[in-house]
C-alpha beads as a LAMMPS data file, in Angstrom:
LAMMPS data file: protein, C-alpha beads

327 atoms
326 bonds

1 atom types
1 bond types

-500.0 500.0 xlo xhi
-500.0 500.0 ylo yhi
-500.0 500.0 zlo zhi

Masses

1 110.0

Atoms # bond

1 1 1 -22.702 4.536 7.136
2 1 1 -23.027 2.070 9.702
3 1 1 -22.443 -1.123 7.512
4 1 1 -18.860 -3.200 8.565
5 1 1 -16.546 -3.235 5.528
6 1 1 -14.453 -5.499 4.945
7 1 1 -10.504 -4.311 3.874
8 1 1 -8.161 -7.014 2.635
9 1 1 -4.364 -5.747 3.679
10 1 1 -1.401 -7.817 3.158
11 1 1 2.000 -7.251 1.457
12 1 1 2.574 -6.934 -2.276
13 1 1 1.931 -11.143 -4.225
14 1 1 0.524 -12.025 -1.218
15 1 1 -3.021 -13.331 -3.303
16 1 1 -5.384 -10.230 -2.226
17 1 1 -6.577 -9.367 -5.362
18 1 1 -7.479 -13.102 -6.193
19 1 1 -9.453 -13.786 -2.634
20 1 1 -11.044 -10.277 -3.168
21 1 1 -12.747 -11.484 -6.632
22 1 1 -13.765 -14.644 -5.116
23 1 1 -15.383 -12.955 -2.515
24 1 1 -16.868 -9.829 -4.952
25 1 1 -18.196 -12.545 -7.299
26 1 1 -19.505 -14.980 -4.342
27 1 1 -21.187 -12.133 -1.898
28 1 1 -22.259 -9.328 -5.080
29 1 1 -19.273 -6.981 -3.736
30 1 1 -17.756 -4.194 -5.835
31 1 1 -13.976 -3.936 -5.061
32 1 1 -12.263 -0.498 -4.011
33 1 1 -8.173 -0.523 -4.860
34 1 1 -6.433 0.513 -1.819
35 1 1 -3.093 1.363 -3.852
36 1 1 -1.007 4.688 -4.405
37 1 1 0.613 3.120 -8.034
38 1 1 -2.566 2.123 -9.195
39 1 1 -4.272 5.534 -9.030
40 1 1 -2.117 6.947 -11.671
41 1 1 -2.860 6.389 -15.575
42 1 1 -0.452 4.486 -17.275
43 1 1 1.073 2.623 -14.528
44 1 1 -0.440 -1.078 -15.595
45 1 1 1.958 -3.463 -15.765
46 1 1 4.621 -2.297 -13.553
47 1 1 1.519 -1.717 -10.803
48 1 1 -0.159 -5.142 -11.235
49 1 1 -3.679 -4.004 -12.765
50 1 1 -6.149 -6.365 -12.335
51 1 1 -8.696 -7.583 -15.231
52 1 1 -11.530 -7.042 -12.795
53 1 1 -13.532 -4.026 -12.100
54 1 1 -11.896 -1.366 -9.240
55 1 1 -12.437 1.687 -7.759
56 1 1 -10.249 4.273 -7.963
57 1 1 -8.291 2.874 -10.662
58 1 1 -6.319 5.299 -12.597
59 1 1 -7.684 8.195 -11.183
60 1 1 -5.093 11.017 -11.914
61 1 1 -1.909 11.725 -14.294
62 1 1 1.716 10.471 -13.177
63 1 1 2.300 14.363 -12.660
64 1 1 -0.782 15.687 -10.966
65 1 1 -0.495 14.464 -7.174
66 1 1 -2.800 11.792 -5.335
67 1 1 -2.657 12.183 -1.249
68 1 1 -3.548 9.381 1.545
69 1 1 -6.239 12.787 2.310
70 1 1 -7.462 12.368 -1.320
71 1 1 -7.760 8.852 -0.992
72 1 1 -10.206 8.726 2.200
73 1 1 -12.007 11.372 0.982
74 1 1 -13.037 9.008 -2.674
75 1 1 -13.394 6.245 -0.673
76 1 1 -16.020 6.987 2.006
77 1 1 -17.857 8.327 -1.532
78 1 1 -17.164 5.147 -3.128
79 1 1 -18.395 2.980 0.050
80 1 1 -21.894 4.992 0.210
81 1 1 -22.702 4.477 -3.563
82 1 1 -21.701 1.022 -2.997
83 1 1 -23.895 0.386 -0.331
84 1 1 -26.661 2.788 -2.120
85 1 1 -26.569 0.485 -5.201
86 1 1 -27.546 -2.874 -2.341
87 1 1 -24.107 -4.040 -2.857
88 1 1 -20.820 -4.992 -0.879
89 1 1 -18.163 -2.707 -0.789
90 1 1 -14.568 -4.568 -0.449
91 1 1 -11.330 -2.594 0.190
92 1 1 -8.096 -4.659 -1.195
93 1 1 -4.744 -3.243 -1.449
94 1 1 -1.218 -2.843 -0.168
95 1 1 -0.866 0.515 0.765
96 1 1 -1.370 0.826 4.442
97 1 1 -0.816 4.674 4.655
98 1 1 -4.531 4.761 2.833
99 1 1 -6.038 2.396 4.971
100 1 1 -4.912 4.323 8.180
101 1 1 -6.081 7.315 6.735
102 1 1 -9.918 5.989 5.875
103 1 1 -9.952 3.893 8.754
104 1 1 -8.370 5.820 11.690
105 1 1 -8.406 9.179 10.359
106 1 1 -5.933 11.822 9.542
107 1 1 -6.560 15.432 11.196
108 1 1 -6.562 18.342 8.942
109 1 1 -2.807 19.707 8.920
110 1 1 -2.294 23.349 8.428
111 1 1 -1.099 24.780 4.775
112 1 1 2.851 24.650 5.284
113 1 1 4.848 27.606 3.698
114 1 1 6.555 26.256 0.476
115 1 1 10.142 27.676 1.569
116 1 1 10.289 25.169 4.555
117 1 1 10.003 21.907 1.624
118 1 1 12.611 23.862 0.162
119 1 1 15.253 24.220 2.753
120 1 1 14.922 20.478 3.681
121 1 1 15.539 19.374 -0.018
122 1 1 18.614 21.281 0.078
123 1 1 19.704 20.212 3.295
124 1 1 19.058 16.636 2.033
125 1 1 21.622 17.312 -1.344
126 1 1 24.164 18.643 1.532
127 1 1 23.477 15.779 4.251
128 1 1 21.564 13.041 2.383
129 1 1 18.436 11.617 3.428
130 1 1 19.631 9.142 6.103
131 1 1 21.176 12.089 8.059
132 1 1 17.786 14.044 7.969
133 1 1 15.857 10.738 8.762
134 1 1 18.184 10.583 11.500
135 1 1 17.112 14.002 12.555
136 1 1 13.327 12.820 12.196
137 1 1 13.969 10.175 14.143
138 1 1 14.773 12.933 17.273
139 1 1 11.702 14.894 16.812
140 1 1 9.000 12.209 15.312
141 1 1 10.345 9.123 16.493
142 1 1 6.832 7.235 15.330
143 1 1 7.290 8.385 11.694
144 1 1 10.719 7.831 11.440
145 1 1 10.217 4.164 12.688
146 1 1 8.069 3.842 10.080
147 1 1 10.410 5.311 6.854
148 1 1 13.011 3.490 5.327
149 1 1 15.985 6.211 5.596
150 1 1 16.364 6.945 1.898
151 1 1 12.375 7.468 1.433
152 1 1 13.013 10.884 0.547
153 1 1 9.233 12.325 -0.340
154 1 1 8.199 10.889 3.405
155 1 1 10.888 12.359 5.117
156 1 1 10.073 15.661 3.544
157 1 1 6.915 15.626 4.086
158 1 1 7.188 14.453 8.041
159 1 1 9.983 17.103 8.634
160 1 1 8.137 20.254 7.069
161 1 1 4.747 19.301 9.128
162 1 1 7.403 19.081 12.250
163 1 1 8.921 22.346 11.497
164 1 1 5.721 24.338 10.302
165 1 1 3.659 23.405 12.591
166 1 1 6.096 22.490 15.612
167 1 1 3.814 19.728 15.848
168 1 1 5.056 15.761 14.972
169 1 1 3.292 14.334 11.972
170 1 1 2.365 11.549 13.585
171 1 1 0.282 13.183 16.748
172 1 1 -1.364 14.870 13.571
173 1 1 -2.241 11.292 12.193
174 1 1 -3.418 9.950 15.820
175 1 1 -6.712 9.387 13.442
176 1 1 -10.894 9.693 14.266
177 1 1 -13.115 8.331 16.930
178 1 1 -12.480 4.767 17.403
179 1 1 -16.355 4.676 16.088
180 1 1 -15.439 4.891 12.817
181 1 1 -12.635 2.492 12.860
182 1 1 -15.062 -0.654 14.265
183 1 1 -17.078 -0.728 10.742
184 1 1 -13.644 -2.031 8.984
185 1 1 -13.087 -6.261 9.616
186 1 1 -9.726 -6.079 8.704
187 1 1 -7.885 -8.553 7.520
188 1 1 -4.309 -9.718 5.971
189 1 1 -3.378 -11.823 4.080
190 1 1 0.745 -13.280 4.362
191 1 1 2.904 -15.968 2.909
192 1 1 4.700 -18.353 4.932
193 1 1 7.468 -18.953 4.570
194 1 1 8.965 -15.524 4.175
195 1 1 11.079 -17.356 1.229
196 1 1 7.369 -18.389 -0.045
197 1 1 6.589 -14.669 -0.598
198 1 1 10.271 -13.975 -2.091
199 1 1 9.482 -16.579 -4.742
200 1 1 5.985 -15.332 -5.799
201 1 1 7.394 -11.515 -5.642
202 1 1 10.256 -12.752 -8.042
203 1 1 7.999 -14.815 -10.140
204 1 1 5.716 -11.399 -10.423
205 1 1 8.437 -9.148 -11.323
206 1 1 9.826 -11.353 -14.152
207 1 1 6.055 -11.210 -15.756
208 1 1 6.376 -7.857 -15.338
209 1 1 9.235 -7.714 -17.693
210 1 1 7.813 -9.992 -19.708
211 1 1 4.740 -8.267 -20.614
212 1 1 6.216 -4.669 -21.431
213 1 1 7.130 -2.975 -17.954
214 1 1 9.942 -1.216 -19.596
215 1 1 8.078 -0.250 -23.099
216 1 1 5.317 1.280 -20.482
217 1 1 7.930 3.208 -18.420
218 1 1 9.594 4.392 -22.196
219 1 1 6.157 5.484 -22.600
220 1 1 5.930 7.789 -19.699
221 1 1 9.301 8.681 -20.396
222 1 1 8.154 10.173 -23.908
223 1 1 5.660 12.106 -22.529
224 1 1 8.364 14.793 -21.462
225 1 1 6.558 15.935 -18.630
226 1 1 7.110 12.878 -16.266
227 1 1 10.611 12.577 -14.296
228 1 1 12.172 10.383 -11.764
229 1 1 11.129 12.783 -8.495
230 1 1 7.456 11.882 -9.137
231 1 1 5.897 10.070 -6.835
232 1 1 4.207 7.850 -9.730
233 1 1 7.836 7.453 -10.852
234 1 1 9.341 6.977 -8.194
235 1 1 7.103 3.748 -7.088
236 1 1 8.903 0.262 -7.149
237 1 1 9.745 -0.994 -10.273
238 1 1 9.139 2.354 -12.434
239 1 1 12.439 3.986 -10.515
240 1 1 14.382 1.385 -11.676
241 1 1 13.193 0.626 -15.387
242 1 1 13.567 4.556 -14.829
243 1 1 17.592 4.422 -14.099
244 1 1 17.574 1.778 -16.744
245 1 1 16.066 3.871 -19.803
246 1 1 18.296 6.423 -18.849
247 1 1 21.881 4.510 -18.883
248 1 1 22.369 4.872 -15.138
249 1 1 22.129 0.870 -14.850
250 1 1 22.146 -2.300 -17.448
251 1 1 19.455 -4.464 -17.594
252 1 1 20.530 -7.085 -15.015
253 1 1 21.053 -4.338 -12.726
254 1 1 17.600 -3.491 -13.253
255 1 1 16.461 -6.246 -12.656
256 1 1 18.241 -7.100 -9.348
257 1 1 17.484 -3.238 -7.895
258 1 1 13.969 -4.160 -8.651
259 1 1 13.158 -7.517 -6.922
260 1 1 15.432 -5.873 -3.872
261 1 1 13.349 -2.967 -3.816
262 1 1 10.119 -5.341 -4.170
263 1 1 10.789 -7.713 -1.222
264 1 1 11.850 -4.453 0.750
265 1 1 8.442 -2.812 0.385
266 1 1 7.013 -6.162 1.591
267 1 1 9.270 -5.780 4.310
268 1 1 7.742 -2.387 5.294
269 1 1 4.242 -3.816 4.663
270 1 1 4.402 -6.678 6.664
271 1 1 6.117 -4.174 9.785
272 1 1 2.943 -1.933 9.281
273 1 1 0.884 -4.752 9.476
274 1 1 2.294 -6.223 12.792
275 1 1 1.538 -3.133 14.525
276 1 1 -2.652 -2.377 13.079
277 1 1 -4.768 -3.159 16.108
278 1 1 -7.652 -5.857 15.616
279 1 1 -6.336 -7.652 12.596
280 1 1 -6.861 -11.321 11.734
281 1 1 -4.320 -12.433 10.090
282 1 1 -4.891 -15.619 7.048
283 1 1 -2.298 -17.347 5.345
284 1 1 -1.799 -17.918 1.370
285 1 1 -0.396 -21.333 0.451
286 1 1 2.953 -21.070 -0.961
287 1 1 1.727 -22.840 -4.188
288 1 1 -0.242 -19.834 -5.180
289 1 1 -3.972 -21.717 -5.523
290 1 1 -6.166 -19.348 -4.650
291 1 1 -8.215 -19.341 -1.196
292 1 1 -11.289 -21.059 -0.853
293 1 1 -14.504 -19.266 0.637
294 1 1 -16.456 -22.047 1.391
295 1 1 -15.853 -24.892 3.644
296 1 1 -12.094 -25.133 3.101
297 1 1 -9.255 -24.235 5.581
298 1 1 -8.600 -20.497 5.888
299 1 1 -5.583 -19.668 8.395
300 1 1 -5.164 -17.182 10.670
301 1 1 -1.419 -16.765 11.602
302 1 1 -0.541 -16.132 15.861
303 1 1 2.301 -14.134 16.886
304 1 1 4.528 -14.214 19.459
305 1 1 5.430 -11.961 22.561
306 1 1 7.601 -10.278 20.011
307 1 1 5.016 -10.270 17.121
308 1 1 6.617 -12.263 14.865
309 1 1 4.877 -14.588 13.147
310 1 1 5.152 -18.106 15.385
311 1 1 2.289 -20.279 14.387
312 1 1 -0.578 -21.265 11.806
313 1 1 -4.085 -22.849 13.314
314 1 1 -6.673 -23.539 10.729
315 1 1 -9.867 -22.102 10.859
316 1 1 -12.624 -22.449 9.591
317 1 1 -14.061 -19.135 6.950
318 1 1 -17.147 -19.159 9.127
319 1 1 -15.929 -15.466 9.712
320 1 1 -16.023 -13.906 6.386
321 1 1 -19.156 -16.010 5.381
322 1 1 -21.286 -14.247 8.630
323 1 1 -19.383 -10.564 7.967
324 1 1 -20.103 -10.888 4.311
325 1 1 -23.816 -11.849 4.637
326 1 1 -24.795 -9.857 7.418
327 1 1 -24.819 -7.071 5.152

Bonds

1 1 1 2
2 1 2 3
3 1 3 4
4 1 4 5
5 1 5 6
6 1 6 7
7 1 7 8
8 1 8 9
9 1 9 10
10 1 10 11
11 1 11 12
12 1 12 13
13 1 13 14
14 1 14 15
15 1 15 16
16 1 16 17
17 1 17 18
18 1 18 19
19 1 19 20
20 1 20 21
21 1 21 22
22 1 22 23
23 1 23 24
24 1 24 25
25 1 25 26
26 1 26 27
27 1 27 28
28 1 28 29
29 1 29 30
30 1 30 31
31 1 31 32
32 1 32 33
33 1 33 34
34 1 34 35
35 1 35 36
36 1 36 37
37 1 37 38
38 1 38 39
39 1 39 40
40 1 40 41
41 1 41 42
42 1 42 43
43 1 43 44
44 1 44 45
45 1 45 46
46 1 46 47
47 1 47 48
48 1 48 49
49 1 49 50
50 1 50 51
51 1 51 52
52 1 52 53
53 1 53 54
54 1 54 55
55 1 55 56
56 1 56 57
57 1 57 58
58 1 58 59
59 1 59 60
60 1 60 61
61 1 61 62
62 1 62 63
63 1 63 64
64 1 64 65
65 1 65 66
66 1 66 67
67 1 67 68
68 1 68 69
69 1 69 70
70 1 70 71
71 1 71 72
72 1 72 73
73 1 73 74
74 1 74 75
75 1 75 76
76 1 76 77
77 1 77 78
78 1 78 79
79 1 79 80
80 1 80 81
81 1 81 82
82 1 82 83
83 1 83 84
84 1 84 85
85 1 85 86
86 1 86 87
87 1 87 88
88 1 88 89
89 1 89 90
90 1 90 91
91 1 91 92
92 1 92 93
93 1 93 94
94 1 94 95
95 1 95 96
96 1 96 97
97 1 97 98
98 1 98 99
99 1 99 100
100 1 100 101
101 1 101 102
102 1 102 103
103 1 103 104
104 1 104 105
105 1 105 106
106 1 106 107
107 1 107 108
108 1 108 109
109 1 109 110
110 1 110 111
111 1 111 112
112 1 112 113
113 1 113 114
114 1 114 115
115 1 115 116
116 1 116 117
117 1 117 118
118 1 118 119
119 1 119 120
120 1 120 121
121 1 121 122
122 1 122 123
123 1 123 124
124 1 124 125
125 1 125 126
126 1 126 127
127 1 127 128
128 1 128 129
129 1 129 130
130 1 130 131
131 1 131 132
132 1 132 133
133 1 133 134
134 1 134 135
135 1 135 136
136 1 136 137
137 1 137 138
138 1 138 139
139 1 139 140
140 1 140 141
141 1 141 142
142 1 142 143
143 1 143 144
144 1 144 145
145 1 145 146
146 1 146 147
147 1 147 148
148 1 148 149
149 1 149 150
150 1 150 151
151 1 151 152
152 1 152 153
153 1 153 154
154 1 154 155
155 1 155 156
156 1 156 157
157 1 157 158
158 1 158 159
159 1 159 160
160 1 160 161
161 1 161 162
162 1 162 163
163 1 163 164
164 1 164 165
165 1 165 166
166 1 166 167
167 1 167 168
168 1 168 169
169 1 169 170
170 1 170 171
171 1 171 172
172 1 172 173
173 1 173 174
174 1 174 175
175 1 175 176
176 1 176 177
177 1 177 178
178 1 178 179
179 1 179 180
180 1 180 181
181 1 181 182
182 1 182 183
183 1 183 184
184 1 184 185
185 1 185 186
186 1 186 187
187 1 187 188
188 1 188 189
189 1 189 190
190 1 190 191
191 1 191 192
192 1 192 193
193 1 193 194
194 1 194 195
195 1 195 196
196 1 196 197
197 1 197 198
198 1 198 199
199 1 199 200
200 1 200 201
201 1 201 202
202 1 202 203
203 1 203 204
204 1 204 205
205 1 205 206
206 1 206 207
207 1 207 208
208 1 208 209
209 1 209 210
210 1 210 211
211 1 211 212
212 1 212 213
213 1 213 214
214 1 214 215
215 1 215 216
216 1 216 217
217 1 217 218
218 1 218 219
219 1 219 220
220 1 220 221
221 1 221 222
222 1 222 223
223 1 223 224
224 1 224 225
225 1 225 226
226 1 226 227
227 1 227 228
228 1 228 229
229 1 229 230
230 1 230 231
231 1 231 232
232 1 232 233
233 1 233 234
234 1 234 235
235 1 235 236
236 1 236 237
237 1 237 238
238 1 238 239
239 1 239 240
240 1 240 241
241 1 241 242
242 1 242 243
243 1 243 244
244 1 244 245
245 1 245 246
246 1 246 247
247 1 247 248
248 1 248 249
249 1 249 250
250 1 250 251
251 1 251 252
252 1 252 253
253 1 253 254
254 1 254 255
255 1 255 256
256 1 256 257
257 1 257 258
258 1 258 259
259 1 259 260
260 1 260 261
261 1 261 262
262 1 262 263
263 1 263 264
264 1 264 265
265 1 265 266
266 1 266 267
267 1 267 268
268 1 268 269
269 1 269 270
270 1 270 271
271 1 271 272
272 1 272 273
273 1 273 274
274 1 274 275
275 1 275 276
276 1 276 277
277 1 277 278
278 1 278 279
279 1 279 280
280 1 280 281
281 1 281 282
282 1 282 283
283 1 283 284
284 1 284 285
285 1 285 286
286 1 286 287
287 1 287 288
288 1 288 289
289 1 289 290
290 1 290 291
291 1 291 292
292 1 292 293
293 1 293 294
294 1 294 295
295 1 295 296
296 1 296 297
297 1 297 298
298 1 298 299
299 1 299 300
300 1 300 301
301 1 301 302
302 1 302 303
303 1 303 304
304 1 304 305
305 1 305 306
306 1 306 307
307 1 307 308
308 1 308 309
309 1 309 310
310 1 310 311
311 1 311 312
312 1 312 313
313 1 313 314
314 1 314 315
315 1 315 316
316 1 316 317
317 1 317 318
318 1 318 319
319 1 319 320
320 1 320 321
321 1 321 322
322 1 322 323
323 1 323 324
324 1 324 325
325 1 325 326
326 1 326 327
């Protein structure tokens, strides 16, 4: 597969789902979801579904379990019948732990004994989580970096690669041959100013609300077999809804928990972001409108010496127009 692809990144109500139907109705592209909510059934509403057609769309149950590995591996198969069928194939999502696996690669890690997941989750009751991300932090400094310190499954998961294998997690994640990396065009998408982005996030969450997110999270809660160490249930905006249903919070509360935990993830998106090699960078207007793809002002966004965001140039979308028709 020798085609470039084109993956829209950029952090959560940042307007990638909107550009990336534009483009898939303008160019004859079929769009593949790059997000680890959206692979579960029943997650709708609290996970943003979009009317139009995706890939890998509700894919699994809340309580059978979806990895960045499993992710690559449907997506290279999604890209070749894509490009089989004479269309476009267009990555869009949020979760940048999937795009570094299909794009850079992730080695195959060795099985890790059970017992070692174990002992870490109850050193973590003892300790807590920040004191074991602490102790990540001395051994994988690259994956800690990347981990808030109360992201318990991550943690886990970096720690029992570290001490099974005696290896980091993140030398196992140093990815593929660049090769494979130079068919993506990647690009992200951000809202400026960061209080822009806070006001579409809050604006999103409240809809959220509005249109059933906590009758959908009763509904998993039904089921009997879901619970709050999930990794479906544990995604932003089901844990909280989550504490909610189950008297640990009031509504308000909720509420609150789940706009901070929102503009947090962006947080962690946008630091991801800063550090992906070879990305362009275009900014949403803070209104919302969604981005033209034809003549009209598209802007990349410069950084500084410290990469923070310093400066928007217009552009021309000569760029996508030449990617997307040289097929």
């Amino acid at each position: 597969m020798s085609e470039r692809i084109l993956a829209l990144m950029g952090p959560t109500a940042s307007g990638k789902s909107s550009l990336a139907e534009r483009l898939a109705e303008r160019f004859d592209g079929e769009l593949i979801s790059v997000d680890s909510v959206l692979v579960y059934r029943g997650l709708s509403i609290g996970a943003a579904k979009p009317d139009y057609p995706h890939h890998l769309v509700h894919l699994r149950d809340p309580v059978d379990p979806y990895t960045a590995a499993d992710f690559a591996r449907d997506a290279k198969r999604c890209m070749k019948e894509i490009i089989a069928r004479g269309r476009r194939p267009i990555l869009v999502g949020g979760s940048m732990l999937y795009f570094r696996a299909l794009i850079h690669g992730l080695d195959d890690i060795p099985s890790i004994d059970p017992a070692i997941r174990t002992a870490i989750e109850n050193e973590a009751r003892e300790v807590g989580w920040p004191a074991l991300h602490r102790e990540l932090a001395q051994v994988d400094p690259a994956s800690a970096a990347q981990l808030h310190p109360n992201h318990s499954q991550r943690i886990c998961r970096a720690l029992e690669v570290y001490r099974g294998t005696g290896v980091p997690l993140s030398s196992w994640q140093l990815g593929e041959a660049i090769s494979q990396a130079d068919q993506f065009e990647c690009i992200a998408l951000c809202t400026e100013p960061r209080a822009a982005l806070h006001r579409r996030i809050e604006c999103r969450l409240d809809g959220m609300f509005a249109e059933g997110l906590i009758d959908e999270v009763r509904a998993l809660m039904a089921r009997g077999d879901c619970h709050s160490d999930l990794p479906a249930i544990r995604a932003v905006g089901y844990r909280q809804v989550w504490a909610y249903l189950q008297g640990e919070v009031d509504l308000p509360t909720c509420r609150e928990k789940a706009l901070v935990a929102t503009r947090q993830l962006a947080k962690r998106q946008l630091t991801w972001l800063r550090s992906w090699p070879d990305l362009t960078w275009m900014n949403t207007d803070d209104a919302g409108r969604l981005i033209q793809v034809d003549k009209t002002a598209i802007e990349p966004v410069k950084t500084d010496e410290n990469n923070e965001i310093a400066a928007v140039e217009p552009v021309w979308a000569d760029r996508i127009e030449s990617l997307m028709r040289n097929f």
